[in-house]
N, C-alpha and C positions, 0 to 999 in steps of 0.2 A: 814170357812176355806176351801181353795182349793189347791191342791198342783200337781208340774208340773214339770215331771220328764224331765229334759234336757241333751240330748246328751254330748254339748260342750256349754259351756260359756265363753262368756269376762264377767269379774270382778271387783273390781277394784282390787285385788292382782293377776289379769293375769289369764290364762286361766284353765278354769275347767273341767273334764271329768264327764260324769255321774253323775250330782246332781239334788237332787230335791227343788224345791224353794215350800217354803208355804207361799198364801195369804191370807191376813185378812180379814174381811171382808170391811173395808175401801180400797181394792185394793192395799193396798200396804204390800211389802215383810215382814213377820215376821221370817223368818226363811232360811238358806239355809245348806243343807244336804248331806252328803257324801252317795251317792247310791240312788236306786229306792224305794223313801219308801210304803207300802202296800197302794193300793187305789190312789195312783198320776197318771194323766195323761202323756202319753210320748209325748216328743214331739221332733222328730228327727229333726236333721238337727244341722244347727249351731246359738245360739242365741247370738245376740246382744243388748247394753242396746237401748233404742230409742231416738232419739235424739230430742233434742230441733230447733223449728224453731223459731228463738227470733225476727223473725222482717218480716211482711207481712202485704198488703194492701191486700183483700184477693178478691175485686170486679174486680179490676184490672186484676182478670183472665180471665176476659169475654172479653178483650180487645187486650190478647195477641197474639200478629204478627201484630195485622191492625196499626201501626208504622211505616212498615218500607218503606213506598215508600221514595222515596229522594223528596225533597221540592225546590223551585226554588232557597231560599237563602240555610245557613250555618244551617245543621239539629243538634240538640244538645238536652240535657236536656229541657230547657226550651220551645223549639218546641214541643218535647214528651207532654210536660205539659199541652201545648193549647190541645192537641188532648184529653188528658187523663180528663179534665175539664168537655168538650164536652159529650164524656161518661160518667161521673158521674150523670153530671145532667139529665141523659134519663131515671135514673132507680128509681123505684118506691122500697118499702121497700120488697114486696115477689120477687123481679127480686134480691135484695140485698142477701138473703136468700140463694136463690137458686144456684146464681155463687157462697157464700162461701161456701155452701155444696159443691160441685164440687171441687172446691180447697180445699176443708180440707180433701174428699174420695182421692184427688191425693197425698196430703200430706203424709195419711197414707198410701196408696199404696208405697211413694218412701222411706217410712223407717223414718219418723217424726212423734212423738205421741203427743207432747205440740205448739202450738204456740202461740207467741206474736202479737198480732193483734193491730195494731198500727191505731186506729179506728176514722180516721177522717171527715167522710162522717155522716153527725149529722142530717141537718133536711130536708125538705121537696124541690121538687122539684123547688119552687117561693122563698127558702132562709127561707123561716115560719118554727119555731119549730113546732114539731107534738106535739100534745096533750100529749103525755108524750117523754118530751126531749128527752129519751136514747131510743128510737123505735129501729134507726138502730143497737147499739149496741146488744140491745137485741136479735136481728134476726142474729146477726154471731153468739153469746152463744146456740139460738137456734142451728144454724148451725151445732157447735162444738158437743152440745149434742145426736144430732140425727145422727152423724156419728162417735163417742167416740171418739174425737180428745181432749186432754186436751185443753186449754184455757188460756191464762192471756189475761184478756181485757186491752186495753192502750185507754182513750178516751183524747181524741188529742185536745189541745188546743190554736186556730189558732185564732188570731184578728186582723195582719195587713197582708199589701202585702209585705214589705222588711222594713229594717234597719229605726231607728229611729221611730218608730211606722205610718209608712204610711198607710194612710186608703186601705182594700180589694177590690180588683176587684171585678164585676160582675161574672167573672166565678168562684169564690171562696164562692159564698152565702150559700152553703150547709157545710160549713165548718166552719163558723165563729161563733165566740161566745164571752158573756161579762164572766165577775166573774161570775157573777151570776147564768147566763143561763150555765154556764160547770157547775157551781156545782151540778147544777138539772140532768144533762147526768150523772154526774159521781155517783150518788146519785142512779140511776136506774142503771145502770150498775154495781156498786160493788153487792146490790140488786143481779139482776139476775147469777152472776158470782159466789155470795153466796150459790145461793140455787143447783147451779150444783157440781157435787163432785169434778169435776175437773176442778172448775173455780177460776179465780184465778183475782185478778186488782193490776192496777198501771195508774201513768199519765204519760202524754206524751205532755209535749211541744214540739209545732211542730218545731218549729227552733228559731235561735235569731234572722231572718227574721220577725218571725210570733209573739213575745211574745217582750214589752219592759221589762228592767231592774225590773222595778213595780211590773208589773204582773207576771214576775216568783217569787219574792219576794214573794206574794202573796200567790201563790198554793203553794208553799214548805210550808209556814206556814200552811195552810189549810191540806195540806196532809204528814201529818208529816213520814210516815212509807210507807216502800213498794217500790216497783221498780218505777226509774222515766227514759223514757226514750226520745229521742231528737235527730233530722236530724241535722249534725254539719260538715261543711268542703267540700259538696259533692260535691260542682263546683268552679272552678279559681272562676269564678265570683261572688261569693258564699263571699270568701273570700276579691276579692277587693274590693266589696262594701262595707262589714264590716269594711274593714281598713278606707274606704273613710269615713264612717258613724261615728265611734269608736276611730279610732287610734291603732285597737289592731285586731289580724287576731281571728276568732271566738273561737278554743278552749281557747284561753288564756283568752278572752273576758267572754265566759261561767264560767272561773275560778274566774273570779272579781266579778261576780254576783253571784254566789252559792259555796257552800264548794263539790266539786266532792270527791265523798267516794265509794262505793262499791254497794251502789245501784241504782248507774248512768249507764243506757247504752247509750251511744256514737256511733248513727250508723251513720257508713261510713268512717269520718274523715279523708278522703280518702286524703288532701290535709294538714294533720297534718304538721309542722315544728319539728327539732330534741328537741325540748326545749316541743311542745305540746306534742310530742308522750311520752317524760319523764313524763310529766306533768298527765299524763293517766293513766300511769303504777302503779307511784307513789300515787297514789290514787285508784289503785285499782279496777278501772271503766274497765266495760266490754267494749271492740269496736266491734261492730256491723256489719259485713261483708255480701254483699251481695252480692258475686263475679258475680254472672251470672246479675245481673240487671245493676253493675256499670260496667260492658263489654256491655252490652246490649244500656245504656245510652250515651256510652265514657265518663264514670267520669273520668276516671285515677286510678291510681294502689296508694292504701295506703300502709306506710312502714313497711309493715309487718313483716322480718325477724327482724329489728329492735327493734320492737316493743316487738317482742316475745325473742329476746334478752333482755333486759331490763327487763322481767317477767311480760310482759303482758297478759291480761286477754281476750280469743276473743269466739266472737260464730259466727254461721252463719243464717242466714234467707235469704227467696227466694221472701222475697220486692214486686216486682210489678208481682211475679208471671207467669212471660214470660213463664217462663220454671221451672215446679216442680221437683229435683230430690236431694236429698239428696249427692248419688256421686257425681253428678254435680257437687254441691257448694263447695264440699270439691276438688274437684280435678280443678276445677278453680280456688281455693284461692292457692293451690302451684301453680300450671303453673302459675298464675300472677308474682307471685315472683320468679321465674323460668327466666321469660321475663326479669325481674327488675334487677335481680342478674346477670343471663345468667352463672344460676349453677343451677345443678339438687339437684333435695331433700331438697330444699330449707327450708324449714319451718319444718325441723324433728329435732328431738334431735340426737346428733350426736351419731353414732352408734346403732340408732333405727331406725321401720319401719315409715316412714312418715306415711302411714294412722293409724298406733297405735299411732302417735303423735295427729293427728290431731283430730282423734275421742275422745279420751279422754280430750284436750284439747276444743274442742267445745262443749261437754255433760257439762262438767264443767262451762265455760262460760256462755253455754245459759240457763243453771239452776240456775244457778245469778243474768244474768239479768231477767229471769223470776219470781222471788221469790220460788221455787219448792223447797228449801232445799236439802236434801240428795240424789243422781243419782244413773244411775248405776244398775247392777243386783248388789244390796246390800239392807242388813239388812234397814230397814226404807225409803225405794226409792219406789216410784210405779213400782208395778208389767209391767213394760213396755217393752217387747220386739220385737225385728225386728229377725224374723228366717229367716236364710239363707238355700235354698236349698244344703245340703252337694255332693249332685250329678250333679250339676251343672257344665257343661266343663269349668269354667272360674277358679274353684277350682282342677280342678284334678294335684292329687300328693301333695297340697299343705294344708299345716296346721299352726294355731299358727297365726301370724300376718301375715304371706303370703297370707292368706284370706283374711283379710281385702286391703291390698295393690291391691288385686285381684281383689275386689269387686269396688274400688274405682277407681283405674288406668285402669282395664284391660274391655275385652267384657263379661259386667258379665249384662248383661239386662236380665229382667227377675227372676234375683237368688233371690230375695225376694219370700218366700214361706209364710208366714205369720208373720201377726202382731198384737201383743195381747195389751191391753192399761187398766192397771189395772186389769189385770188377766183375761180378755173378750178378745178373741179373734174376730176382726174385720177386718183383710183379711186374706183370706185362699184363697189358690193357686195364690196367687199374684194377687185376687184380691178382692176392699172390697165385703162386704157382701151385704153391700146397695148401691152398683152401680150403674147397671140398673134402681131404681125409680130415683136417685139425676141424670143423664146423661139427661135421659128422661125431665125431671124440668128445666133443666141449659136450653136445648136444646132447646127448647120452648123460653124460653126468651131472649133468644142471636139471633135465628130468627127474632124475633121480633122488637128488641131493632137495630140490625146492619144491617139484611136483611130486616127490613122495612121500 
C-alpha cells in the first residue's frame, strides 16, 4: 500500500480539498480519504485523473512535419499516405521501438497515461513475417513498459487496398495479413500485453477498405470479447467508393456486417450522415476523434455537437502523432465545432464549463474504448494522475473548473508539474524521468532513417 496526500482533486463527484488516495499494490486506488492520513506522501498542486489516448500510430512520430511541402497536384490524405508508406518501410524493429518510446515519454509529458495503439506495422522490411509474427507489436508494449505509459495493443488487420476486397499494393507489404498469419500477431501480442500490468488488447480492423464482409465475420467470431476498433468515414472518397462498391455509405455498411454495441470504437467518422451518427449513439460505440491529425490531414469536421446531442460516446487520440498534446486535442475538438456551429462553447453542457465537459466526457470514452473499466481519481481506477502546477500564471485567481478551462483554452504551457501512472511517479517537473536516454535513441534513428 502507498498513500498520496493531494492538495485538490477532480473526482468523479467534483472537486476535492485535501485528500488522501491509497494504492494497492496492483496500482490501482483502494481507498480515498478525507485529510492528510499519517505516513502519505504530499503532493501539492492540483490533480487531475489521466486521460486516455484511444487512438495512435505511435511510428508515425518520427515522420511529423516532413508532410508538408505542397505537391505539384491536389495535396490530401491519400498523398500524406504515399509519403507515410515510404517511411514505414525504412524502419527496422529497434528504430520501431525507439520513435514509440519517444511518443509514449511525450504522451506522458502532455498529460496521457493509457494508449490505444492501433498497431498496424506487422512484418519485415521485404513484406516477410519475422520469425515470430507479433515482433513489432511487441517492441511498442516494450515501448510502453520502459516509460509506464499504460497500453491496449490493437493489432490491425489489413488484406486488401480498397472496397470489394482488392489485392494490396506494394507499399502496403508490412501491413498485410491472412486469418491466419493475424492470429499468430495477435497470439504474441495479447501474450506480451499479458505479462505487463498495464497492458491491455483488442482488434482492430483496419477499415471496410482493408477487411471483406468474410473476414470481419471471421475475427469477431475468433475474438469474441474486448474492444474492437476500425478507421470508418475519414475521406469523401472514403465514402464514394463504398457507395460505388456497396450501395450503402460505410457506417451503415459496418452496421450490416456486424452488431455495433459498446465495444466498437469508430475512429473518425468524420463524414457520418444524421441516420449514421443516430446509428453510433444508439449502440453505444465510442467515436474516435482525432482533432489535430484530421485538421492536419483536411479530413473535414465530424458532427459533433450532434452527436453529443443524441448521447454520444466520444474520446480523443493524437493518430499520426504530428502533434502530442492533450489540450490540443481537447481544445481543437470544440474550435472544430466552434467553426461548424459559428457558436462558442460548443460542445459543453449547457451552463457548464466546456473543459469539465470535455474532460470527463473523453476519460470516460476512451476508457471504453480501451477496455480499462472504472476511471477517474476513484475507488477501483488506476492510480493515475496528471498534477497541475497550482502557481502557474495560467491559474492565478482561478479554482474549481476555471482551471481546467485554463489549462485547456488559456497559455498554460508548461502547467503539468507531474505525472504519476499507477501510483509511480514518471514526470516530475514536467518532465519524464526517462527523457534524456529515449531523446538520445529516437535521435539517432531519425538521423538516420531521414537525414540519411
Amino acid at each position: 500500500m502507498d498513500k498520496l496526500h493531494l492538495d485538490r482533486a477532480l473526482t468523479p463527484e467534483g472537486w476535492r480539498d485535501n485528500v488522501t488516495v491509497t494504492v494497492g499494490a496492483d496500482g490501482r486506488i483502494t481507498a480515498i480519504s478525507e485529510g492528510a492520513e499519517a505516513g502519505a506522501r504530499r503532493i501539492p498542486g492540483i490533480a487531475l485523473p489521466g486521460l486516455p489516448n484511444l487512438h495512435s500510430h505511435a511510428f508515425q512520430r518520427g515522420m511529423a512535419g516532413m508532410t508538408e511541402v505542397a505537391g505539384t497536384g491536389e495535396d490530401s490524405f491519400w498523398t500524406w499516405r504515399d509519403w507515410m508508406y515510404r517511411f514505414a518501410l525504412a524502419l527496422e524493429p529497434e528504430d520501431v521501438e525507439a520513435i514509440a518510446a519517444l511518443a509514449y515519454v511525450e504522451m506522458l509529458e502532455a498529460g496521457f497515461t493509457t494508449v490505444g495503439e492501433f498497431h498496424y506495422l506487422h512484418h519485415g522490411r521485404d513484406g516477410r513475417p519475422y520469425a515470430d509474427p507479433a515482433e513489432l507489436a511487441r517492441r511498442c508494449i516494450a515501448a510502453a513498459e520502459a516509460t509506464g505509459l499504460g497500453i491496449t495493443i490493437l493489432p490491425v488487420f489489413y488484406a486488401h487496398s480498397g472496397f470489394g476486397g482488392l489485392p494490396p499494393g506494394e507499399g502496403q507489404r508490412r501491413f498485410i495479413s491472412d486469418l491466419d498469419l493475424f492470429s499468430r500477431v495477435c497470439e504474441g501480442a495479447r501474450a506480451a500485453a499479458g505479462a505487463y500490468a498495464r497492458g491491455g488488447f483488442g482488434i482492430a480492423p483496419h477499415s471496410l477498405r482493408a477487411v471483406t464482409e468474410a473476414e470481419l465475420t471471421a475475427l469477431l467470431a475468433a475474438f469474441p470479447q474486448g474492444p474492437v476498433h476500425i478507421h470508418v468515414s475519414e475521406q469523401v472518397k472514403e465514402v464514394e467508393d463504398c457507395l460505388a462498391a456497396h450501395g450503402r455509405r460505410p457506417i451503415a455498411l459496418l452496421g450490416d456486417w456486424a452488431e455495433l454495441s459498446e465495444r466498437w470504437c469508430l475512429i473518425h467518422a468524420t463524414h457520418a450522415d444524421a441516420a449514421e451518427v443516430q446509428q453510433m449513439a444508439t449502440a453505444g460505440a465510442v467515436v474516435g476523434l482525432c482533432p489535430v491529425t484530421e485538421a492536419n490531414l483536411g479530413d473535414g469536421l465530424f458532427a459533433g455537437v450532434d452527436f453529443k446531442t443524441r448521447s454520444g460516446r466520444f474520446g480523443i487520440g493524437t493518430d499520426s502523432n504530428v502533434a502530442i498534446s492533450a489540450t490540443g486535442e481537447l481544445s481543437m475538438l470544440d474550435y472544430a465545432q466552434r467553426f461548424a456551429t459559428r457558436r462558442r462553447t460548443a460542445m459543453a453542457d449547457r451552463g457548464r464549463s466546456t473543459g469539465r465537459t470535455l474532460v470527463e466526457a473523453c476519460l470516460a470514452g476512451g476508457a471504453q474504448a480501451l477496455g480499462l473499466g472504472a476511471a477517474g481519481i476513484a475507488v477501483g481506477a488506476p492510480a493515475d494522475l496528471v498534477v497541475l502546477d497550482a502557481g502557474h500564471m495560467a491559474f492565478a485567481g482561478r479554482s474549481g473548473d476555471a482551471v481546467l478551462d485554463s489549462w485547456i483554452f488559456g497559455p498554460s504551457t508548461g502547467a503539468i508539474r507531474e505525472v504519476w501512472v499507477s501510483g509511480r511517479r514518471v514526470v516530475e517537473g514536467g518532465r519524464h524521468v526517462a527523457r534524456s536516454p529515449v531523446e538520445t535513441r529516437a535521435r539517432k534513428v531519425l538521423e538516420r532513417v531521414i537525414g540519411g
